[in-house]
N, C-alpha and C positions, 0 to 999 in steps of 0.2 A: 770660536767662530762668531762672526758680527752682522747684523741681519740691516743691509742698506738699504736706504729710501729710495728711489731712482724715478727719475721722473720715465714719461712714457713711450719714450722712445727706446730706453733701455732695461724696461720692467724684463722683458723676455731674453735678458742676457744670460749667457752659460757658457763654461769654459772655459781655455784659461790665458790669461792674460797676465806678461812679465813673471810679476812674483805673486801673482793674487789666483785665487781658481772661483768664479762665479756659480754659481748652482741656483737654482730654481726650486722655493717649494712651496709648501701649501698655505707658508704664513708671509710670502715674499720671496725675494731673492736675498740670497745667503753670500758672504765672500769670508776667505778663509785661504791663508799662505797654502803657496805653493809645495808640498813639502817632499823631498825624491828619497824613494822608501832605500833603508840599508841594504848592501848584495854583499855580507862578508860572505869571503872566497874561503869556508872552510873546508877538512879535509872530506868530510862527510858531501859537504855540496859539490865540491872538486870530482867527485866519485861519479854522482848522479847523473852531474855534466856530461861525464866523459860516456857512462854507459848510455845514455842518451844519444849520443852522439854515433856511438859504433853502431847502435841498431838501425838509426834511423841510415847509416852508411849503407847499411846490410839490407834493409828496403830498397833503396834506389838500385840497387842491383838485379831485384829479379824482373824474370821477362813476364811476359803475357799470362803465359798460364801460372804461373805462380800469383802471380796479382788478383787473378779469377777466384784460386784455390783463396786467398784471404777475405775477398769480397763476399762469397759464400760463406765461409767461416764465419766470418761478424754479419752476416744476415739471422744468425742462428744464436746472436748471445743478446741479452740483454742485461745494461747497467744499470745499478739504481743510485740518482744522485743522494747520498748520506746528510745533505739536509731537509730535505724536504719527500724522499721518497720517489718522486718521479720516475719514472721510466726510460730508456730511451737506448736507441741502437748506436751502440760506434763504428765510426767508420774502419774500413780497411787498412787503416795506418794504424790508427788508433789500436786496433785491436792489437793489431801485430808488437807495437810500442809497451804495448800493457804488459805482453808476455816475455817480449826478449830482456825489456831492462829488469821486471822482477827476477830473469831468469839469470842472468850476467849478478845481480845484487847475492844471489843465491852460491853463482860459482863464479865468481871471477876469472876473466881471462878465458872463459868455456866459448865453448862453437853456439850462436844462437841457432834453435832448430828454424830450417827456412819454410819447413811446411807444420801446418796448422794441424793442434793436437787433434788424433781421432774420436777422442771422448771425451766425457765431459767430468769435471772433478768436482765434488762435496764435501772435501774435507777430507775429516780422520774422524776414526768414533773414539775420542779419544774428551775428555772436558778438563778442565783448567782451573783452578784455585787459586787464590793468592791471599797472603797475609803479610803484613808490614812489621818489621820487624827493628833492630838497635842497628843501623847502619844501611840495610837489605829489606828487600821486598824477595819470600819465598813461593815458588812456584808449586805448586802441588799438581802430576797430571794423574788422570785417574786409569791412564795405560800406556802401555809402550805405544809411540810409532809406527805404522803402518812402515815397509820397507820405500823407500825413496819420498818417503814424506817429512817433513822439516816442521816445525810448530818456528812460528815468528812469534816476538814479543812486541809489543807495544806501549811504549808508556807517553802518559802527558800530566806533565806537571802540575797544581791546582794552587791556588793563593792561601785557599787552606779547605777543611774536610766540608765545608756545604758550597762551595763554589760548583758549580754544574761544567760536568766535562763536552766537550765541541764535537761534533762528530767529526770535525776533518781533522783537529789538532794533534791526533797521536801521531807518536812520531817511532820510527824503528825503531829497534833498541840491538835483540840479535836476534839470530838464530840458532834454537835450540832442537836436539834431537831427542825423547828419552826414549830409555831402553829400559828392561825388563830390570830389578832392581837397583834402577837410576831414575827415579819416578820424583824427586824433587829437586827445585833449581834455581840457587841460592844468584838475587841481583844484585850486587854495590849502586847504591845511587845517593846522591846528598841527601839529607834530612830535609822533611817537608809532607806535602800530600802527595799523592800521586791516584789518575785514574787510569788501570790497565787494559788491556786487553792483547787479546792472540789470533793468532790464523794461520789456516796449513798452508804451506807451498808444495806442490809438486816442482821436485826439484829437476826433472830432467822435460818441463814442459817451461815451469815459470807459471804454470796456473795457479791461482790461490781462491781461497776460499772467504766469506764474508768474514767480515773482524767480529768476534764478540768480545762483550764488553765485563768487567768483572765491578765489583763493589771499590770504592774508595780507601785506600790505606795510606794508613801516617808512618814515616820512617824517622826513629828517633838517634841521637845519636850517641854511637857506638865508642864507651870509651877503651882504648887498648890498654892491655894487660902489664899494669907494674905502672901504672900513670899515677898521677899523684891522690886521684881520688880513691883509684882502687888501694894504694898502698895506707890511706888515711883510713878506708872499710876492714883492711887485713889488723890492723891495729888495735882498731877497736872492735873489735870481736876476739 
């Protein structure tokens, strides 16, 4: 980015212009290409798309009192923005949006509920572990699942083990259920760092619960059985 002299009638320029974008700052005005961010169309955002789409369908359809019943609803919830902590009330849409696409991500192809859940959901008392492992990141839970509750996973990628993870960058991974000895749960991901974390979903609302965040793990990689390295270790021993 290149920091231009401009005489004064254009000091206070900003915005964008052909292939250049002007900004304004505290050491001058700044110019810097145009640049139009990437939208691949993959299958995972193909998904998002479309759930997004059904719900907000599924909105535009209710009448009066229904509209009421979610305006009340999100008078009653508050979000907090995950960089900076704030506060702040969503709107009627928004609310509704939050719970039908997490709830359609949860069950595809399912009926979104058109009235707003009775109560209010905290989770599972359930806590989550992870450790990195030759291929795999394993999941350790410290109890079964509550009945009609889901554990999401979360991971996001790291450049390596002290780069600081984002609070918005995680990204889904799946969803997981355990049960009573199925209490751990094994991830394929590339080799690299990874920062995890998890959250309940209540699967027949689409409520979910705040993400926690787990420690840093490195995934090394996993050679398969009879490769050449293992057949040169079998050797020599």
């Amino acid at each position: 980015m290149a920091k231009a002299e401009l005489s004064v009638l254009l000091q206070g320029l900003s915005g964008k212009a052909g292939n250049v974008v002007f900004s304004k700052g505290k050491d001058g005005t700044h110019v810097r290409p145009h640049v139009v961010g990437a939208n691949p169309n993959t299958p995972a955002q193909q998904f998002i798309r479309e759930n997004f789409t059904t719900a907000s369908g599924v909105y535009r359809t209710f009448d009066s009192t229904q509209l009421q019943a979610w305006k009340n609803y999100a008078l009653n919830q508050t979000n907090s923005d995950p960089l900076d902590g704030s506060k702040y009330k969503p709107t009627a849409f928004n609310a509704f949006m939050k719970l039908a696409c997490k709830f359609l991500q949860v069950t595809p192809g399912g009926t979104i509920p058109t009235t707003p859940p009775a109560t209010g959901f905290n989770g599972d008392n359930v806590d989550l572990t992870v450790t990195g492992g030759t291929g795999d990141l394993t999941f350790t839970a410290s109890a079964a699942n509550a009945a009609g509750v889901t554990t999401e996973i979360l991971l996001q990628p790291l450049a390596n083990a002290n780069r600081k993870a984002q609070p918005k960058a995680y990204r889904h991974k799946l969803f997981h259920v355990f049960t009573v000895g199925n209490l751990t749960l094994d991830v394929t991901v590339p080799v690299g760092y990874y920062a995890a974390g998890y959250r309940f979903v209540k699967t027949a609302t689409g409520q979910a619960s705040t993400l926690q965040t787990l420690a840093v793990q490195g995934v090394t990689l996993a050679l398969e059985q009879g490769s050449a390295s293992s057949k040169t270790s079998k050797k020599a021993a």
